[in-house]
C-alpha positions in Angstrom: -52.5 -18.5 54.4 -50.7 -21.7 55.5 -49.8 -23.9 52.1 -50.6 -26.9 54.2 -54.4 -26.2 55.0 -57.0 -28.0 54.5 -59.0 -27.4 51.1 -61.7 -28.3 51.9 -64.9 -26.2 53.1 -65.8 -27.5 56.7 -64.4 -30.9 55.4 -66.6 -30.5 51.9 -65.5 -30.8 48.2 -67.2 -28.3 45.9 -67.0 -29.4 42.4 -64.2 -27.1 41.6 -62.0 -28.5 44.2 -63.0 -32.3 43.5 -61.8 -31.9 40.0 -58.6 -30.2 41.0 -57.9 -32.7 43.6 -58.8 -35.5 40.7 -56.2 -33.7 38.2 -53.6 -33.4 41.2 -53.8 -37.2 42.1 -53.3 -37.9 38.1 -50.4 -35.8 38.2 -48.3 -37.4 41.5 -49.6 -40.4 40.4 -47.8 -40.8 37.0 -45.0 -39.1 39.5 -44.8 -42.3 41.9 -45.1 -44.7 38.4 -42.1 -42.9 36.5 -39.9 -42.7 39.7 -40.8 -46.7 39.7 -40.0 -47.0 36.1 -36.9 -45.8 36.5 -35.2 -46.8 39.8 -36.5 -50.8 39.2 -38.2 -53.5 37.4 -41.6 -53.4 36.7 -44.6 -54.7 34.5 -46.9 -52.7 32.6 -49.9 -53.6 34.9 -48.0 -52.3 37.8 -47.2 -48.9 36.6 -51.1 -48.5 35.7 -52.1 -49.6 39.1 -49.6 -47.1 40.3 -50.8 -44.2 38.4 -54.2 -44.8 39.3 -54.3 -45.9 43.3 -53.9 -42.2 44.2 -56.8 -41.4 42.2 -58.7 -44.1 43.3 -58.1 -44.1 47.0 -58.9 -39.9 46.8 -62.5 -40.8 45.5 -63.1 -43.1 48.2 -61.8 -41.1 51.0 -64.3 -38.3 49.4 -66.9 -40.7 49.4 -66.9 -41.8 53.1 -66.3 -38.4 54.4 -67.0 -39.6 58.5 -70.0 -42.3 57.5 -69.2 -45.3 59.6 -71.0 -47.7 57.7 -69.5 -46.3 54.4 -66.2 -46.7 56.2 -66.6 -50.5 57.1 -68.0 -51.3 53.6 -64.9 -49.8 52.0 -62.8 -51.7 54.4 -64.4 -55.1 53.4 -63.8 -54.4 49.7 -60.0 -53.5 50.4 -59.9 -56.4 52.4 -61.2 -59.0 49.3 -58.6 -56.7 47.1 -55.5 -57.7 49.4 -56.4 -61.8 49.2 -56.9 -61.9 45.5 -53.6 -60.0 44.7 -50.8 -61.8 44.1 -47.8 -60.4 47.1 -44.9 -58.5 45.4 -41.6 -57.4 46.3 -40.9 -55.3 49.2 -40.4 -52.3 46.3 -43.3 -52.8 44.6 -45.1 -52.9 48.5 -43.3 -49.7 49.2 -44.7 -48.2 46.0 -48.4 -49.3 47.0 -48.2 -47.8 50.0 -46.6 -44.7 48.9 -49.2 -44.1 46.1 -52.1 -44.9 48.7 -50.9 -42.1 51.4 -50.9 -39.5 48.7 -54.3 -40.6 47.5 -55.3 -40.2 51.1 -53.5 -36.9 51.8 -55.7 -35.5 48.7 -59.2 -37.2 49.9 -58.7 -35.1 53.1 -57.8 -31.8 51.5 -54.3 -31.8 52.0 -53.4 -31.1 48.0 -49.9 -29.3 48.6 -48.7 -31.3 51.8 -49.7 -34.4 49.3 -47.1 -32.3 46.7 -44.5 -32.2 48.8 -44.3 -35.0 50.4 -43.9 -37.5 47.3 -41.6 -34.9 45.4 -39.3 -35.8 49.0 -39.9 -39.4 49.3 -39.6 -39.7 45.2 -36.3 -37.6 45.6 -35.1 -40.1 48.6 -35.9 -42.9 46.7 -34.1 -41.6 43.2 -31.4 -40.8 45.8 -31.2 -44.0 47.4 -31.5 -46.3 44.2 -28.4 -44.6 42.4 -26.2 -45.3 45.0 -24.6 -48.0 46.8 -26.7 -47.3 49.9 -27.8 -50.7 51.1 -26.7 -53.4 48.4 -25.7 -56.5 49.5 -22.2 -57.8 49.4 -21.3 -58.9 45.7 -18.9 -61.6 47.4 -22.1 -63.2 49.2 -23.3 -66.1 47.8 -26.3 -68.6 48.3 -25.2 -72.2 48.2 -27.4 -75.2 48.0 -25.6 -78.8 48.1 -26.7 -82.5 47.8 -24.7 -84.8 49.8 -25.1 -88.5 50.3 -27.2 -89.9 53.7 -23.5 -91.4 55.0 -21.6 -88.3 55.2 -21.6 -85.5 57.9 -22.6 -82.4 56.3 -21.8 -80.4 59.5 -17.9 -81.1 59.4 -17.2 -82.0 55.7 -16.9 -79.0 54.1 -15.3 -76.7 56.9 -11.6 -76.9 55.7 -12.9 -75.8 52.5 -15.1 -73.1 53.6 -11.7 -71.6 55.5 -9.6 -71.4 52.2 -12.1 -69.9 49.8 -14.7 -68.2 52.1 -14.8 -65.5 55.1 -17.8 -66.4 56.7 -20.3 -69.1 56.2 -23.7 -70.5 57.9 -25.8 -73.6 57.4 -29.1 -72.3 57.1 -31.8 -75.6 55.9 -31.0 -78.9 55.8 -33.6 -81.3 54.6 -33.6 -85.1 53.1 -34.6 -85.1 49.2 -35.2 -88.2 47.2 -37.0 -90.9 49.5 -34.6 -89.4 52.4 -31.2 -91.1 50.6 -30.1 -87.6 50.3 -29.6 -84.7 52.0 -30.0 -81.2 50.9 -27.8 -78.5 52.6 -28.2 -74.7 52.3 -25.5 -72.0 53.2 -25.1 -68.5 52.7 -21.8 -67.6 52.2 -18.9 -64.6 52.0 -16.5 -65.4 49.6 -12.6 -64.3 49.9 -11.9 -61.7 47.4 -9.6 -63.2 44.0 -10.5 -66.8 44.7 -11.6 -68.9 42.1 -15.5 -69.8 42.3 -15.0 -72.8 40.0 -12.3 -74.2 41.9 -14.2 -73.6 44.6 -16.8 -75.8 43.5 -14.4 -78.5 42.0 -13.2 -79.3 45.5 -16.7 -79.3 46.9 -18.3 -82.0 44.5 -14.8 -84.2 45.4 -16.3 -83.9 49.3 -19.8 -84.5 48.3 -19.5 -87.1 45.9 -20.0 -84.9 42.5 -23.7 -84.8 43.7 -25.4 -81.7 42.7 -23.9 -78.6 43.9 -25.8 -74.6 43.1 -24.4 -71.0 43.6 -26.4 -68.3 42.9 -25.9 -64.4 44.1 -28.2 -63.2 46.9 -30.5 -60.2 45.8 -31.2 -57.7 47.6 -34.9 -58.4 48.5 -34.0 -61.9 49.7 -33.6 -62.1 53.3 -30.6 -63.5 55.3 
């Protein structure tokens, strides 16, 4: 017999194989939360949602089983769901998602091709989280400045951005403060050994010693 067939009896659950399919959700679902647990941050809540989606979206696929109307009601309440959640990272979206196709996988009879598939995607994500695939640059920075309405933040700070950076981009730029300031945003690639407070000292001499902010980019903030 395949290992990836169906369950199911002409697309039915007998109560043997409902409560199997319940205990197997359980099971990859406190799979998806521990792999979560450990390859990033979390909340409490989050893990429990985790653990239970697979469950959750299993019982509802059962209960539809090919009624249309079911099918559109379902949809509805998924749909209220999604605007009263608050949106999370693209990590904890990937999690979602991943705990939802399992739950569906098991809610159409598919317990072992459900099995395998999150012991491979929780592998690639172990995998992928414990190595440098896909940081960003430690040397890029995000830099916000606040420079005086007189001066011309497109020019001003080029000959220092050549000595202490490899690459930089104006992003925003936007007045602050009644429109007597201006508020300038940059990412930037700083030159390996250099000084970041220097740096900064010869920045607030072009802007005036107006407020100047460095931070690291992380990795779910988007260029």
């Amino acid at each position: 017999m395949d290992l990836l067939n169906n369950i199911t009896t002409n697309g039915s659950f007998d109560s043997l194989t409902t409560l199997i399919s319940i205990g197997v959700s359980i099971v990859l679902g406190l799979i998806i939360a521990l792999v979560h647990i450990k390859t990033t941050n979390y909340t409490k809540n989050f893990i429990i949602t985790l653990t239970l989606l697979p469950v959750l979206v299993q019982i509802v696929i059962m209960l539809v089983n090919g009624n249309l109307g079911t099918s559109v009601a379902i949809l509805g309440a998924f749909s209220l769901v999604r605007f009263r959640s608050i949106p999370g990272n693209s990590r904890e979206i990937i999690s979602v998602f991943f705990a939802m196709v399992v739950g569906l996988a098991i809610g159409t009879g598919y317990l072992i091709l459900a099995s395998i598939f999150t012991i491979i995607v929780c592998l690639v994500i172990i995998i992928t989280s414990k190595t440098p695939f896909g940081e960003v640059n430690k040397l890029e920075r995000k830099l916000k400045i606040l420079i005086p309405e007189n001066l011309n933040y497109i020019e001003i700070f080029d000959e220092v951005f050549d000595r202490y950076t490899k690459k930089h981009q104006l992003i925003r730029s936007k007045t602050v403060n009644m429109g007597s300031i201006y508020e300038v945003d940059y990412y930037i690639t700083l030159k390996k050994g250099i000084n970041e407070k220097d740096f900064i000292d010869e920045l607030r001499i072009k802007n005036g010693n107006l407020k100047i902010m460095m931070s690291i980019i992380t990795n779910d903030e988007q260029l």
